[in-house]
VEXMARLO-374579 format. One record per residue (C-alpha): x, y, z; residue in one letter. Coordinates in steps of 0.001 Angstrom, whole numbers, padded with zeros to 6 digits, always signed. Each point is the difference from the previous one (the first is absolute). Layout:
<rs>
XYZA
...
</rs>
This chain:
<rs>
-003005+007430+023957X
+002295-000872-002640X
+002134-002492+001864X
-003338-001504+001401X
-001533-000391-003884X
+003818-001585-001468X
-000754-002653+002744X
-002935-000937-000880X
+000301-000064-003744X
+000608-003007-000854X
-000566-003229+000167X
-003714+000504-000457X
-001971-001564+002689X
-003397-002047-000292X
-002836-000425+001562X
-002281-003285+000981X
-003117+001623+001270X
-001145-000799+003413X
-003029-002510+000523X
-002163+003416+000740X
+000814+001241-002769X
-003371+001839-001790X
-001813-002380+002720X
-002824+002786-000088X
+000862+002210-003202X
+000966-000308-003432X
+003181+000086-001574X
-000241+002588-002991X
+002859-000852-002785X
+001022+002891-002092X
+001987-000075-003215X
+002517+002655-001428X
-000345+003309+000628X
+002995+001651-001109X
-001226+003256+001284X
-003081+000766-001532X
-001482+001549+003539X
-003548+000599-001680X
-000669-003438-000929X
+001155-001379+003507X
-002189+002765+001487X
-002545-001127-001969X
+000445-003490+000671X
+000173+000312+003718X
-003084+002569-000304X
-002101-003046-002008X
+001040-002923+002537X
-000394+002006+003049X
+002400-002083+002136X
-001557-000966+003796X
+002209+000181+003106X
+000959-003955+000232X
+000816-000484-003949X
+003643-000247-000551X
+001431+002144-002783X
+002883-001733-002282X
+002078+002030-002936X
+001188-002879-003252X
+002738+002610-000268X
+000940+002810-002189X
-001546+002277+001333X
+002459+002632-001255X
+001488+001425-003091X
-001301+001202-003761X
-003351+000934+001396X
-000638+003913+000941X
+000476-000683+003871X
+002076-002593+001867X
+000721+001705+003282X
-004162+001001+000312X
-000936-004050-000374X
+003227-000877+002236X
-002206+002602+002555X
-003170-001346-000230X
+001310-003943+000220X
+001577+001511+003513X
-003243+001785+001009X
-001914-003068-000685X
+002601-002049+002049X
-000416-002301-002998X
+003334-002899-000251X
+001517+000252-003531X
+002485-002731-001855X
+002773+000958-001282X
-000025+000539-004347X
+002574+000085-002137X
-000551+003902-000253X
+000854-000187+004268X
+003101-001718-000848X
+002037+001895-002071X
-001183+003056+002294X
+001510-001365+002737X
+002481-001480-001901X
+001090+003573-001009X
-000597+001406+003315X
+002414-002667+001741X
+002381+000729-002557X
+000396+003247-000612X
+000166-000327-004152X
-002424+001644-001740X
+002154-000181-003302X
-002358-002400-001689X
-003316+001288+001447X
-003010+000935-002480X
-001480+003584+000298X
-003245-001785+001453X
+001841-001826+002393X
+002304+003515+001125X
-003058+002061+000468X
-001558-002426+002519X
+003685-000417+001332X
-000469+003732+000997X
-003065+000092+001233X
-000059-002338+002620X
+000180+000890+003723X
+001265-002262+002820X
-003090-001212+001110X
-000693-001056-003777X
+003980-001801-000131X
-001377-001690+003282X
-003620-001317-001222X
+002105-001231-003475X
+002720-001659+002519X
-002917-001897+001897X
-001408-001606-002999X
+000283-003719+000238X
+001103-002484-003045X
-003419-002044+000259X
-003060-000265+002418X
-001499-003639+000485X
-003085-000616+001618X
-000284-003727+000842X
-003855-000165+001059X
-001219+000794-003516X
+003520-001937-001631X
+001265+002991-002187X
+002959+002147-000401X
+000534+003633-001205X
+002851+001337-001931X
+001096+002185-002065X
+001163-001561-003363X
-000806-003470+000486X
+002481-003486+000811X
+001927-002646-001801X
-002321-002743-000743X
+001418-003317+001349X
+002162+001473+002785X
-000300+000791+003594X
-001652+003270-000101X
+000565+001190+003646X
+004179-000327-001229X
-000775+002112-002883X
+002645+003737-001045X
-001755+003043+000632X
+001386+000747-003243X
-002214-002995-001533X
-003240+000310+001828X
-000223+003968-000536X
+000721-000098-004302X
-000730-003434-000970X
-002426+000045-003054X
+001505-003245-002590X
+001624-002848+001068X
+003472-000281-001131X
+001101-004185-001697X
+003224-000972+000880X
+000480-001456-003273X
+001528+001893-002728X
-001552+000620-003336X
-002197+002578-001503X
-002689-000176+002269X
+001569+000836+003158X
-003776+001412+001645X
-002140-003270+001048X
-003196+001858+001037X
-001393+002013+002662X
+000365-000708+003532X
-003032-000189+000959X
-001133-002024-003216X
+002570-002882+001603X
-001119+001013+003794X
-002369-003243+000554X
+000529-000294+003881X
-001075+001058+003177X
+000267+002743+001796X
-002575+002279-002072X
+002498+002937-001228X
-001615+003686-000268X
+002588+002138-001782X
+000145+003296-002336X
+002753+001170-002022X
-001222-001585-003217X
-002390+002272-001547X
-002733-000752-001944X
-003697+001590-000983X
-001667-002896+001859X
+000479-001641+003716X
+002357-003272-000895X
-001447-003084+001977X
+000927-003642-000630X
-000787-002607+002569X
+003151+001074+001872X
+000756+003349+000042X
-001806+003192-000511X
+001876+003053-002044X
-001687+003845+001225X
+002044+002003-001881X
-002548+001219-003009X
+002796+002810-000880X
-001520+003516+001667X
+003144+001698-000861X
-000472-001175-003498X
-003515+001406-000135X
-001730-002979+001228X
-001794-000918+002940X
+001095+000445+003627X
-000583-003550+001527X
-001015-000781+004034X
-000962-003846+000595X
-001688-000148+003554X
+000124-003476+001560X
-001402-002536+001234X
-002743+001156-001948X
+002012+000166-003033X
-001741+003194-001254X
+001495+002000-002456X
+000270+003715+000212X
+001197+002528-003001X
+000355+003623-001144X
+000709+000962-003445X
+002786+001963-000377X
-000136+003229-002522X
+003234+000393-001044X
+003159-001883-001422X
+003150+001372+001327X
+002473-002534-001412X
+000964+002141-003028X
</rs>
């Protein structure tokens, strides 16, 4: 299993969805989870998903909530696709590596509690999922405004949050991505919490912080319906 997994690490693959793709289902978009399993129960309890809707992780769905390996589990049993987050990364960063030297205690306790079929699922996730027909992508983080986006790092596309300037000077930040995102495709994305659902014209942000005792976030297209459970507790002490 091991050898099979270092193969397949990296680079991160991604994924143009075929033109069947949620022909005769919905696609249900779900933000961070970063393993609080009661709110994804919840969640999944309050959509009730049908056989021919299509399932798709933003990322993190691990680490500093109470348990990672339980919603790594249930995104398996529901057979749902995930992207990769920047949480996923260093994970698999660490388990490709071997160093653990600069691991948090968060990040070491879902280390150890993952089984192979979990290291498999987290392997499979792919870098972004486009879906022509409806002429949006789905990432993680987000993308470099004003560059090809299909050409973009995993490293970029799973943390970005504020555009960098090449210029020097004491203002090195020149605004959100997806404040400067004014292009097509339509980008869905998480990462970047906040106590509201972030839409501009472009881009759509679900991640309304559940691990930071917000809301757990599910967007179900094409039908654009939004879909939350309030979380109870903060665990980001």
């Amino acid at each position: 299993m091991e050898l099979e997994l270092k193969n397949r690490l990296f680079p991160f693959h991604q994924a143009p969805a075929s033109e069947n793709f949620c022909k005769n289902g919905r696609l249900i978009a779900i933000g961070d989870v970063h393993g609080c399993i009661r709110k994804l129960e919840k969640l999944i309890k309050k959509i009730k998903p049908k056989k021919k809707d299509e399932i798709l992780f933003l990322g993190d769905l691990v680490n500093r909530g109470p348990d990672s390996k339980a919603v790594v589990r249930m995104a398996r049993d529901l057979k749902a696709r995930s992207l990769i987050g920047n949480h996923e990364l260093r994970l698999l960063r660490y388990y490709h590596e071997k160093d653990i030297s600069d691991m948090k205690d968060y990040e070491l306790k879902t280390l150890k509690s993952l089984g192979p079929k979990d290291w498999n699922y987290i392997a499979s996730m792919i870098l972004w999922l486009e879906w022509p027909n409806e002429k949006k992508v789905f990432v993680h983080g987000g993308f470099l405004p004003n560059q090809p986006w299909k050409k973009q790092l995993a490293s970029v596309v799973t943390q970005i949050k504020n555009v960098q300037s090449n210029k020097r000077g004491p203002e090195p930040e020149i605004g959100f991505w997806a404040d400067l995102w004014k292009q097509k495709p339509f980008v869905v994305y998480g990462h970047t919490p906040r106590p509201e659902i972030y839409k501009t014209k472009y881009s759509m942000g679900l991640d309304t912080g559940c691990i930071w005792g917000g809301s757990l976030t599910a967007c179900i297209f094409p039908e654009n319906k939004v879909v939350q459970v309030a979380a109870e507790q903060n665990y980001i002490k």
